[in-house]
py3Dmol code that shows the C-alpha trace and the ligand (Angstrom):
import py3Dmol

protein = """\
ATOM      1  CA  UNK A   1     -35.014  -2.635 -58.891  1.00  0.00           C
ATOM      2  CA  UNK A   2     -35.147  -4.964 -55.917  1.00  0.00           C
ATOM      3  CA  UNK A   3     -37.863  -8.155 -56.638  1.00  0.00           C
ATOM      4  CA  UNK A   4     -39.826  -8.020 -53.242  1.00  0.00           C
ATOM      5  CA  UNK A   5     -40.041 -11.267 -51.050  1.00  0.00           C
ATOM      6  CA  UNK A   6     -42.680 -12.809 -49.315  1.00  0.00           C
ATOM      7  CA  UNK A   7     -41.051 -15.341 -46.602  1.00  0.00           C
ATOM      8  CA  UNK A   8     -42.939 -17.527 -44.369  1.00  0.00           C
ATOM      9  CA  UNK A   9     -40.966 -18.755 -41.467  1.00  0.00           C
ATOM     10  CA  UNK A  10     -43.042 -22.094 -40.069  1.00  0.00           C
ATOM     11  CA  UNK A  11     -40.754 -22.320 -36.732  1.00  0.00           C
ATOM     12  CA  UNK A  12     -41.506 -25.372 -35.051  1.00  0.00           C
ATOM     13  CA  UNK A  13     -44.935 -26.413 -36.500  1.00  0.00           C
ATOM     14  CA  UNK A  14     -45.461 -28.937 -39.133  1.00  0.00           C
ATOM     15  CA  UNK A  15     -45.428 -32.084 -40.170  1.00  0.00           C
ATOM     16  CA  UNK A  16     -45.611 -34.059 -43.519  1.00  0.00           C
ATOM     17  CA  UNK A  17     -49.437 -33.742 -44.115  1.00  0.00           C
ATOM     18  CA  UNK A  18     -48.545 -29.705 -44.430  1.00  0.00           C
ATOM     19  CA  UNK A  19     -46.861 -30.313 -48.140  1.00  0.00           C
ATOM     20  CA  UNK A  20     -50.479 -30.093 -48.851  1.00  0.00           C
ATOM     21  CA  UNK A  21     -50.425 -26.394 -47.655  1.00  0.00           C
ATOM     22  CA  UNK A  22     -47.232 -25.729 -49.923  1.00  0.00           C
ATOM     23  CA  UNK A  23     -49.033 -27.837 -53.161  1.00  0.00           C
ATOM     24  CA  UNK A  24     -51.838 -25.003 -52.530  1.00  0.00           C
ATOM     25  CA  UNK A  25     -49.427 -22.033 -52.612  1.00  0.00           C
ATOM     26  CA  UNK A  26     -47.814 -23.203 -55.957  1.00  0.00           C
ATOM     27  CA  UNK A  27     -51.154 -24.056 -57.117  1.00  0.00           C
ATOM     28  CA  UNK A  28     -52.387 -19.899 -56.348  1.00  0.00           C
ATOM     29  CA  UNK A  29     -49.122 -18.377 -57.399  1.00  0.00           C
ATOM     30  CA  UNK A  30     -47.805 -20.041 -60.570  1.00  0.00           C
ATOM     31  CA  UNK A  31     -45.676 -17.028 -61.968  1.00  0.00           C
ATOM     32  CA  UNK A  32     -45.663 -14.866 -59.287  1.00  0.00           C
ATOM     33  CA  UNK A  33     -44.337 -11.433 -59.892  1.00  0.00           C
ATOM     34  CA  UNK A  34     -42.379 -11.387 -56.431  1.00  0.00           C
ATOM     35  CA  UNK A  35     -39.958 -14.299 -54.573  1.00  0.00           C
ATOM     36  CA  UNK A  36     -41.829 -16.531 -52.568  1.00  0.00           C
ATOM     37  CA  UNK A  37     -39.773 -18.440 -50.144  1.00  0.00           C
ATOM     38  CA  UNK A  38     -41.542 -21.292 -47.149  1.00  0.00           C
ATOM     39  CA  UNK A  39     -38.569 -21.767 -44.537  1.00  0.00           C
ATOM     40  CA  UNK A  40     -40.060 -25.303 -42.497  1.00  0.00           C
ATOM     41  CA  UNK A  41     -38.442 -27.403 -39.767  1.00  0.00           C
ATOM     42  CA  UNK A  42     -35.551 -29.025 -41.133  1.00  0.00           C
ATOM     43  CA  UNK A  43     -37.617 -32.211 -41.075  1.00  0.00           C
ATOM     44  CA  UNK A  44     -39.651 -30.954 -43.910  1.00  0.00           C
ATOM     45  CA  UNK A  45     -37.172 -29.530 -45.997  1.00  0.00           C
ATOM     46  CA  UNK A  46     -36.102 -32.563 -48.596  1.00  0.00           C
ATOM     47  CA  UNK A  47     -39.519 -33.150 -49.043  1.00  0.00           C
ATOM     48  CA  UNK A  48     -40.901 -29.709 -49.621  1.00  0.00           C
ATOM     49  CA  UNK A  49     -37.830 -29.033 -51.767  1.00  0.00           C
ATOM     50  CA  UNK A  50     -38.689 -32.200 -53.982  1.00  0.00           C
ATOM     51  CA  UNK A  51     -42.442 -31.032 -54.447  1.00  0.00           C
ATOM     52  CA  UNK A  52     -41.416 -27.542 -54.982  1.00  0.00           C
ATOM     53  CA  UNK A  53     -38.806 -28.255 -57.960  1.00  0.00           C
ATOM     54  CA  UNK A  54     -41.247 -27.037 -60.998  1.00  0.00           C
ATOM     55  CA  UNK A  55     -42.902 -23.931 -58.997  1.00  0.00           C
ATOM     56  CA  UNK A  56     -42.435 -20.577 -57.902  1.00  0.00           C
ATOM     57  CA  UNK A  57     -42.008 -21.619 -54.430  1.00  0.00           C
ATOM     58  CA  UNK A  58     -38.178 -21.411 -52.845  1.00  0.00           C
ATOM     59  CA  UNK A  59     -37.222 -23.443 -49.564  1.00  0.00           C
ATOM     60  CA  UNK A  60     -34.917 -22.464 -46.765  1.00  0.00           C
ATOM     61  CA  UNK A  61     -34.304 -23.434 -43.201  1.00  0.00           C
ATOM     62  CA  UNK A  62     -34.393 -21.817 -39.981  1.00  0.00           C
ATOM     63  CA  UNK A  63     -31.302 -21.503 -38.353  1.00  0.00           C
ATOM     64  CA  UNK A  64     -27.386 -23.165 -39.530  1.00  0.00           C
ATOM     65  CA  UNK A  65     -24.269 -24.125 -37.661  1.00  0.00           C
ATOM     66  CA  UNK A  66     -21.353 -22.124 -38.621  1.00  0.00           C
ATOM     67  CA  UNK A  67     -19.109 -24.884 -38.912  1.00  0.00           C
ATOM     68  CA  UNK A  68     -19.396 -27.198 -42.162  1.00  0.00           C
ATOM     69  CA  UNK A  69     -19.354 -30.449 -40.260  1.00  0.00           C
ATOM     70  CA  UNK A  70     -18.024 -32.015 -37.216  1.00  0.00           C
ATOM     71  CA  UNK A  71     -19.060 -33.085 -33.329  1.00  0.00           C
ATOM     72  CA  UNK A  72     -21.836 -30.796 -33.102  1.00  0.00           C
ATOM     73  CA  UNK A  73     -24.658 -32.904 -31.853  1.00  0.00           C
ATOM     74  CA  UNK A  74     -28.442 -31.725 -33.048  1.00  0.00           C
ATOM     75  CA  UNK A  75     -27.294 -29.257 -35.299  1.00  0.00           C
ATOM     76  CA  UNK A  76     -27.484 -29.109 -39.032  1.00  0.00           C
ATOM     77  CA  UNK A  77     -24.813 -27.119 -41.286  1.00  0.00           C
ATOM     78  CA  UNK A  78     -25.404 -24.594 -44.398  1.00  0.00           C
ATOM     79  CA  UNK A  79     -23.837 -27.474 -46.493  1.00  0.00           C
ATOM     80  CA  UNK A  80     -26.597 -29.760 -45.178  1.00  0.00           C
ATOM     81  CA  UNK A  81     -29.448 -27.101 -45.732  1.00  0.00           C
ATOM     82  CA  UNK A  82     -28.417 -26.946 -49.467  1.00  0.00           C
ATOM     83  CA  UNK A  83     -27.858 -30.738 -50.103  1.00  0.00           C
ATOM     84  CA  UNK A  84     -31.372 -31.242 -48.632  1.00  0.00           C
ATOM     85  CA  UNK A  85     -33.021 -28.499 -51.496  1.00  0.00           C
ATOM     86  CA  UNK A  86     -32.780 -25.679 -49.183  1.00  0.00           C
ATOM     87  CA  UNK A  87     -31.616 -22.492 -51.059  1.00  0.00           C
ATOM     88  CA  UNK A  88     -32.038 -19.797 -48.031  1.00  0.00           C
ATOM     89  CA  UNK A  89     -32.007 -19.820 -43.796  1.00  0.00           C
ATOM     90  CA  UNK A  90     -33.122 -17.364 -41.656  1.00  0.00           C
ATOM     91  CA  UNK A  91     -29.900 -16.765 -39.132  1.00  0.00           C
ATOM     92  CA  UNK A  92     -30.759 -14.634 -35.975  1.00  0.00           C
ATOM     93  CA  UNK A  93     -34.072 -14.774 -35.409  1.00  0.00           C
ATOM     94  CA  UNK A  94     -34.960 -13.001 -31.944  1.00  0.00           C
ATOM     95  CA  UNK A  95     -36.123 -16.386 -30.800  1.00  0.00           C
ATOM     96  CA  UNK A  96     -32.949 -17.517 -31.182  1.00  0.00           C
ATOM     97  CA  UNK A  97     -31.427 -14.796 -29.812  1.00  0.00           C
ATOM     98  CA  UNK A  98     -33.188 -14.803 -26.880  1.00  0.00           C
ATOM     99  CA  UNK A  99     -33.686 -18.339 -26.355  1.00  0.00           C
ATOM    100  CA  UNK A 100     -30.167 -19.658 -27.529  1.00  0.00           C
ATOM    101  CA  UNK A 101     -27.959 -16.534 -26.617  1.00  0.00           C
ATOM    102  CA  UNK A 102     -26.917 -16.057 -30.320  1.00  0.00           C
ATOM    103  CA  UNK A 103     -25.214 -12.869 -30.118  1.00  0.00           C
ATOM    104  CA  UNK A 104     -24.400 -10.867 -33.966  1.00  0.00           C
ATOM    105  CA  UNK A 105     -21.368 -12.214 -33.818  1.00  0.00           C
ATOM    106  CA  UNK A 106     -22.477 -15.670 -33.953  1.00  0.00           C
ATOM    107  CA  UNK A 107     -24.890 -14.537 -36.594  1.00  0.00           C
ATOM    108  CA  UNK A 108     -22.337 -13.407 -38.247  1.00  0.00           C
ATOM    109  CA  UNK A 109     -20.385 -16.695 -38.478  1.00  0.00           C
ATOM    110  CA  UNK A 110     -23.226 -18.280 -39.525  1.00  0.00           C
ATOM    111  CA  UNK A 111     -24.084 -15.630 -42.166  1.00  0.00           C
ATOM    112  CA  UNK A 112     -20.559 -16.539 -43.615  1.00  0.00           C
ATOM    113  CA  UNK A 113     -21.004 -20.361 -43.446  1.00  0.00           C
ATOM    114  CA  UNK A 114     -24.549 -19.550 -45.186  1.00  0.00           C
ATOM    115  CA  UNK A 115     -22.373 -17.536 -48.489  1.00  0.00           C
ATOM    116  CA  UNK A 116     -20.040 -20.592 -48.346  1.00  0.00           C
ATOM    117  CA  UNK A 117     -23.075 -22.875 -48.986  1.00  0.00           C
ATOM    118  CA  UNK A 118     -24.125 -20.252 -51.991  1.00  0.00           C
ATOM    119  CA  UNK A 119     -27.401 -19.938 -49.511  1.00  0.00           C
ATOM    120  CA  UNK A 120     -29.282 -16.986 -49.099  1.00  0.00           C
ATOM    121  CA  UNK A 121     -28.606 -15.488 -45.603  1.00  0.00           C
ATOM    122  CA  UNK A 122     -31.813 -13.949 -44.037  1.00  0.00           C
ATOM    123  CA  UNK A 123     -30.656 -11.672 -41.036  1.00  0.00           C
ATOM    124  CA  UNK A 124     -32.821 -10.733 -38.181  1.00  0.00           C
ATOM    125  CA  UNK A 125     -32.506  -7.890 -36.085  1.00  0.00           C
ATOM    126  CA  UNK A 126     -34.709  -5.789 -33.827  1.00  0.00           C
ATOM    127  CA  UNK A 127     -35.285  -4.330 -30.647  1.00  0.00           C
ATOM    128  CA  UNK A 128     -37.057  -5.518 -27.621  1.00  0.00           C
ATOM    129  CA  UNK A 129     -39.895  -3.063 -26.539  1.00  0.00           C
ATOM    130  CA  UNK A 130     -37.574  -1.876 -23.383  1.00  0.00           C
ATOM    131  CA  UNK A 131     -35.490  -0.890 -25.776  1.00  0.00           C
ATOM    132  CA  UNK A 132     -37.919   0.706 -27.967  1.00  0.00           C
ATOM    133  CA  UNK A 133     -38.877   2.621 -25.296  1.00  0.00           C
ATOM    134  CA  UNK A 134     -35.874   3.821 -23.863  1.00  0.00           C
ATOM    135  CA  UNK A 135     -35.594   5.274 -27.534  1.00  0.00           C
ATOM    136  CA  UNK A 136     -32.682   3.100 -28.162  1.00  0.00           C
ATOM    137  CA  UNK A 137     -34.101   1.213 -31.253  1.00  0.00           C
ATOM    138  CA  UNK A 138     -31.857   2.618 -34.196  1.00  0.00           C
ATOM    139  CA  UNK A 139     -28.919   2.321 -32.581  1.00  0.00           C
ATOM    140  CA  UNK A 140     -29.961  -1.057 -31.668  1.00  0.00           C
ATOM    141  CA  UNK A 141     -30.594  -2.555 -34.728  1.00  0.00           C
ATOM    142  CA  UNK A 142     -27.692  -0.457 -36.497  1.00  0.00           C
ATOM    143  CA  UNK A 143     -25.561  -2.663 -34.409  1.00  0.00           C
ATOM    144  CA  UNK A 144     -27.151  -5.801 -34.732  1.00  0.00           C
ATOM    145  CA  UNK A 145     -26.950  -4.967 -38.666  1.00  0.00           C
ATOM    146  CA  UNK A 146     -23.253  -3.812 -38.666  1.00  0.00           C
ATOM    147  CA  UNK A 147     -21.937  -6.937 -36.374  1.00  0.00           C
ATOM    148  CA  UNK A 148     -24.239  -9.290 -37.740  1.00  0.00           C
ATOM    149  CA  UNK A 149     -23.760  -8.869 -41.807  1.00  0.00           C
ATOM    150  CA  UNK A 150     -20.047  -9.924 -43.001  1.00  0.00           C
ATOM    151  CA  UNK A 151     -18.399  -8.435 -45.399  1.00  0.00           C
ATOM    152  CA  UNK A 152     -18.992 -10.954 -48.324  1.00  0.00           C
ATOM    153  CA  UNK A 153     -22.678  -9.311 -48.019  1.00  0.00           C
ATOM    154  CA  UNK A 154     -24.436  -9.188 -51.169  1.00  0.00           C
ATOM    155  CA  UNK A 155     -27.868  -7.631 -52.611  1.00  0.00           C
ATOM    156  CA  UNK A 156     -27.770 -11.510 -54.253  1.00  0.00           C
ATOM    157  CA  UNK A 157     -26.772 -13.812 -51.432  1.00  0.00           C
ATOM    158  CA  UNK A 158     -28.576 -11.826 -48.018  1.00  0.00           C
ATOM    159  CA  UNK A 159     -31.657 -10.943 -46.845  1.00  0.00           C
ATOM    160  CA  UNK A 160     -32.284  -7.942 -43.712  1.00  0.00           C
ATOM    161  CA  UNK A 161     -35.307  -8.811 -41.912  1.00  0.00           C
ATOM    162  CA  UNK A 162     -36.385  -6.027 -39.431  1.00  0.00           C
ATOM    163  CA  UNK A 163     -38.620  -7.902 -36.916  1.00  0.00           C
ATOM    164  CA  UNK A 164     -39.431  -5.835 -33.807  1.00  0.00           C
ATOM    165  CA  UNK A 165     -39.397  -8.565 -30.947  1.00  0.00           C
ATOM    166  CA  UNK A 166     -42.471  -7.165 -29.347  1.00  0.00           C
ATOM    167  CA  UNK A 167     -44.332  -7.098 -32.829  1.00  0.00           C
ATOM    168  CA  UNK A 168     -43.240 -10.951 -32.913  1.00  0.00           C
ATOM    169  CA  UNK A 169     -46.394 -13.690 -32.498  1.00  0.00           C
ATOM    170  CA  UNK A 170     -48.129 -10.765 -30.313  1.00  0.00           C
ATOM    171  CA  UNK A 171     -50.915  -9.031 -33.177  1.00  0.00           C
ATOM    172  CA  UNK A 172     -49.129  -5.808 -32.291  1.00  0.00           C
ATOM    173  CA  UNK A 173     -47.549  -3.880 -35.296  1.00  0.00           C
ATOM    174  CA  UNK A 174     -45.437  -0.537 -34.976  1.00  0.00           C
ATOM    175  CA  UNK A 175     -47.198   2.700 -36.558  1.00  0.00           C
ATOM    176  CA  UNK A 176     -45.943   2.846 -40.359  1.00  0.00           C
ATOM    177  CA  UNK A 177     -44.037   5.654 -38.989  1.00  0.00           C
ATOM    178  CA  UNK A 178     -42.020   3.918 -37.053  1.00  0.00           C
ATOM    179  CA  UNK A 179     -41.289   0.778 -39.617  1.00  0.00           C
ATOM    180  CA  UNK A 180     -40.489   3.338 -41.985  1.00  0.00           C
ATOM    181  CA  UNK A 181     -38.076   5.192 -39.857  1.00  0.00           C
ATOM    182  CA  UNK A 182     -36.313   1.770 -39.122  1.00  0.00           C
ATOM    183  CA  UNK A 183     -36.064   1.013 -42.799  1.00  0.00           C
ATOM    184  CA  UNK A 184     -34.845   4.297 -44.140  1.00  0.00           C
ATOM    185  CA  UNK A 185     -31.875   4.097 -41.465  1.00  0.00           C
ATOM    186  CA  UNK A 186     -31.289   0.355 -42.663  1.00  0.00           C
ATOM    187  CA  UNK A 187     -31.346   1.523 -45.890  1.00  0.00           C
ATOM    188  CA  UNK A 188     -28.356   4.310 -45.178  1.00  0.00           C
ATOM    189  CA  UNK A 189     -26.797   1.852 -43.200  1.00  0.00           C
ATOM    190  CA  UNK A 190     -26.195  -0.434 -45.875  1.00  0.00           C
ATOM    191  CA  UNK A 191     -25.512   2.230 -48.218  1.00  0.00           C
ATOM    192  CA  UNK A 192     -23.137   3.780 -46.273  1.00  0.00           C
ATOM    193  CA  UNK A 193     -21.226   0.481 -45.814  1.00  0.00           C
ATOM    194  CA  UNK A 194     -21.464  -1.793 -49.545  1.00  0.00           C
ATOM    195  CA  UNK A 195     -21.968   1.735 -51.814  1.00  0.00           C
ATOM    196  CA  UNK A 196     -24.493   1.224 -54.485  1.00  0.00           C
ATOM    197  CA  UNK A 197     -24.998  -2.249 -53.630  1.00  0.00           C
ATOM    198  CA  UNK A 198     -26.394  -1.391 -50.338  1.00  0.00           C
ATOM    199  CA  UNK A 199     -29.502  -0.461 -52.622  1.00  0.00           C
ATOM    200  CA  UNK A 200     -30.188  -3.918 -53.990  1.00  0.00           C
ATOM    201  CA  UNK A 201     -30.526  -5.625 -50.508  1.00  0.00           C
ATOM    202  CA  UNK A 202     -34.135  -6.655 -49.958  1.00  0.00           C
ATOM    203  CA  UNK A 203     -35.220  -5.106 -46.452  1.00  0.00           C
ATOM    204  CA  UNK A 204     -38.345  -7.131 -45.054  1.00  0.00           C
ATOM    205  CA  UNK A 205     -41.023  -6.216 -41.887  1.00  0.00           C
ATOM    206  CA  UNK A 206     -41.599  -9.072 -39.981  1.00  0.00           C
ATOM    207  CA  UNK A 207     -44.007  -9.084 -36.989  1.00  0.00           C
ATOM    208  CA  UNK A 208     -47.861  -9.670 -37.041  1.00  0.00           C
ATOM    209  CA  UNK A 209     -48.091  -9.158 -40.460  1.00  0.00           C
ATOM    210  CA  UNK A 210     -51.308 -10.443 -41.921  1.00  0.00           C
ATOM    211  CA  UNK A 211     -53.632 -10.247 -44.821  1.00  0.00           C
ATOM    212  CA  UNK A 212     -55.114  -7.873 -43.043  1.00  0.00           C
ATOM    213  CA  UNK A 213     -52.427  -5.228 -42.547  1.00  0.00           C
ATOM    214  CA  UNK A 214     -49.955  -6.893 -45.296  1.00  0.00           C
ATOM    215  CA  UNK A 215     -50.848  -3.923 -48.228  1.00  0.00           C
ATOM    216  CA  UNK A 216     -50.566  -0.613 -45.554  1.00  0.00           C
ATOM    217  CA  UNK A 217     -47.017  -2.383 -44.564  1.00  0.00           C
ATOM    218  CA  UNK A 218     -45.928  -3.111 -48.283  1.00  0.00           C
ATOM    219  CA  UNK A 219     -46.529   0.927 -48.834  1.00  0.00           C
ATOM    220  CA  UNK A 220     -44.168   2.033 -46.481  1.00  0.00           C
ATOM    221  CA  UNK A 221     -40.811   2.876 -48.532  1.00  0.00           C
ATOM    222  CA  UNK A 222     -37.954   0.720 -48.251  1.00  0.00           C
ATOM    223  CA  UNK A 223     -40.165  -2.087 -47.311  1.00  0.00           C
ATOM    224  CA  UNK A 224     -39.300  -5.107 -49.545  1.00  0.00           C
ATOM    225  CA  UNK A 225     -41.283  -7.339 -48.553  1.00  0.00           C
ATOM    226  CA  UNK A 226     -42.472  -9.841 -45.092  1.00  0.00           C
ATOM    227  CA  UNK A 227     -41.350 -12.399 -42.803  1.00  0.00           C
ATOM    228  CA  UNK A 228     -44.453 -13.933 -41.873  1.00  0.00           C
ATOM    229  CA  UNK A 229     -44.316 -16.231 -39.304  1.00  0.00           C
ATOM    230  CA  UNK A 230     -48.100 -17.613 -37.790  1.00  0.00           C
ATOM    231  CA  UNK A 231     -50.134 -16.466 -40.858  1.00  0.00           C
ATOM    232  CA  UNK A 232     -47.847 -18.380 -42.931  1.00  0.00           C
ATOM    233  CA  UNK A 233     -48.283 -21.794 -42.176  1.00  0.00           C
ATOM    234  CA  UNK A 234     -51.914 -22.319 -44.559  1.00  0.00           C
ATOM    235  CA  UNK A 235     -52.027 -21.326 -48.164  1.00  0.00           C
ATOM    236  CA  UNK A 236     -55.084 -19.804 -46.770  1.00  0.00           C
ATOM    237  CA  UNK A 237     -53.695 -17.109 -44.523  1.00  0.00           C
ATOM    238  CA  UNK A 238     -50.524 -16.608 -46.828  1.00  0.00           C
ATOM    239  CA  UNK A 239     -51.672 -16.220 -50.358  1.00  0.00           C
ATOM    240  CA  UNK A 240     -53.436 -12.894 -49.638  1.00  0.00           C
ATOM    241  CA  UNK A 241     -50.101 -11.400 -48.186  1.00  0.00           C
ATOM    242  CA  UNK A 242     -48.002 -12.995 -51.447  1.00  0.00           C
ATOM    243  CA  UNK A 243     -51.109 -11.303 -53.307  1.00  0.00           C
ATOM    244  CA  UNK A 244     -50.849  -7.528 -51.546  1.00  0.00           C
ATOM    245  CA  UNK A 245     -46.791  -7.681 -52.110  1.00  0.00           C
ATOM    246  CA  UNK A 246     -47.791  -8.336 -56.058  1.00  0.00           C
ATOM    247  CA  UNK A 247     -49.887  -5.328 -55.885  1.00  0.00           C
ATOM    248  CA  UNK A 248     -47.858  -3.083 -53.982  1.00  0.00           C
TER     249      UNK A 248
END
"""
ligand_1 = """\
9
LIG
P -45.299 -13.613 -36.626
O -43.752 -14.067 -36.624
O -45.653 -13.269 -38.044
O -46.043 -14.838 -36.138
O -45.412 -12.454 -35.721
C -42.823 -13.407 -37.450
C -41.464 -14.031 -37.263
O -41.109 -14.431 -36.149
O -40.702 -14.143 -38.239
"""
view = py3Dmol.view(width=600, height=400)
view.addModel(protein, "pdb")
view.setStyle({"model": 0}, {"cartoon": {"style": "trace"}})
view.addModel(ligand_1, "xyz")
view.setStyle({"model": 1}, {"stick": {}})
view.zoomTo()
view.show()
């Protein structure tokens, strides 16, 4: 049995006053029955990790350098994520895809530095909507998902997030069809490749999801739980989605 996972994914909003938001998540979900996980700027992290040690609540960052150390000016390592409290980071987000030129196989190399640092790597893959519809989306993410996961993949130490970018920030969702389709491929995909182990990786939607569509989404098969980017930054907005992946 996989334990679902609700992950919010603040991006580049937040400042100190927001532990206040994370206090009221911990406060709402004391034993929660799935993992809940707040990924914040990097600023946030040693202080949402310290107020976080006695709850439910797991902290990871955004984004790693592959290498451990060295003359990389502005950007922080796996190694550092975990020394600050950090026990996950999202690697490959479409915004940093697009906006960086991360290609899989930097993701890839960052994915590895991420095992090294015993954090949780959280993958992101998905297709733009040109791709989508020039019908190329499986064989889109397929290939982000083959070039982008390393060997050393585990159920344990990595997350797939399947985040469509045109889903991403916009209110528009695929049909359940369609996230189901994507998942069951995943699914194969990693089955095909790690054997029985490709069954205990956690699969996660991201894009638009919301209180409001979180329990149809949590339905769909193969869905293990949400990235949630804007409707995770209040306890407000989130706690109904960490609710509706409880009941699912
Ligand atoms: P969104 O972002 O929930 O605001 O669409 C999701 C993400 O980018 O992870």
């Amino acid at each position: 049995m996989r334990r679902k996972l609700a992950a919010g994914n603040w991006k580049m909003n937040g400042t100190l006053t927001r532990v206040t938001e994370v206090m009221a998540l911990c406060a709402a979900h004391q034993t929660p029955s799935v993992d809940v996980l707040i990924c914040p700027p990097a600023t946030l992290i040693p202080a949402l990790a310290t107020a976080t040690t006695d709850h439910a609540v797991a902290i990871g960052g955004q984004d790693c350098h592959a290498a451990v150390s060295g003359a990389h000016t502005g950007d922080i390592s796996a190694h550092m994520l975990a020394d600050a409290g950090a026990t996950h980071v999202i690697i490959g987000h479409s915004e940093r895809r697009a906006d960086r030129g991360e290609t899989s196989a930097d993701v890839h190399a960052k994915a590895l530095a991420a095992h090294t640092a015993t954090l949780t790597a959280v993958i992101c893959i998905g297709e733009t909507l040109a791709q989508r519809e020039a019908g190329e989306t499986l064989d889109v993410v397929g290939t982000q998902l083959r070039d982008s996961t390393p060997d050393s993949a585990t159920g344990e130490n990595t997350v797939i997030a399947y985040e469509p970018v045109w889903a991403i920030g916009t209110g528009k969702v695929p049909t359940l069809e369609q996230i189901g389709e994507v998942h069951a491929a995943l699914r194969i995909a990693l089955t095909d490749r790690f054997g029985a182990d490709g069954n205990a990786f956690r699969i996660l939607y991201g894009g638009s999801v919301k209180a409001s569509n979180a329990a149809e989404i949590f339905a769909v098969p193969d869905v293990d739980g949400a990235l949630v980017g804007g409707a995770s930054l209040t306890a407000e907005d989130f706690s109904p989605i960490i609710t509706a992946l409880e009941n699912a």
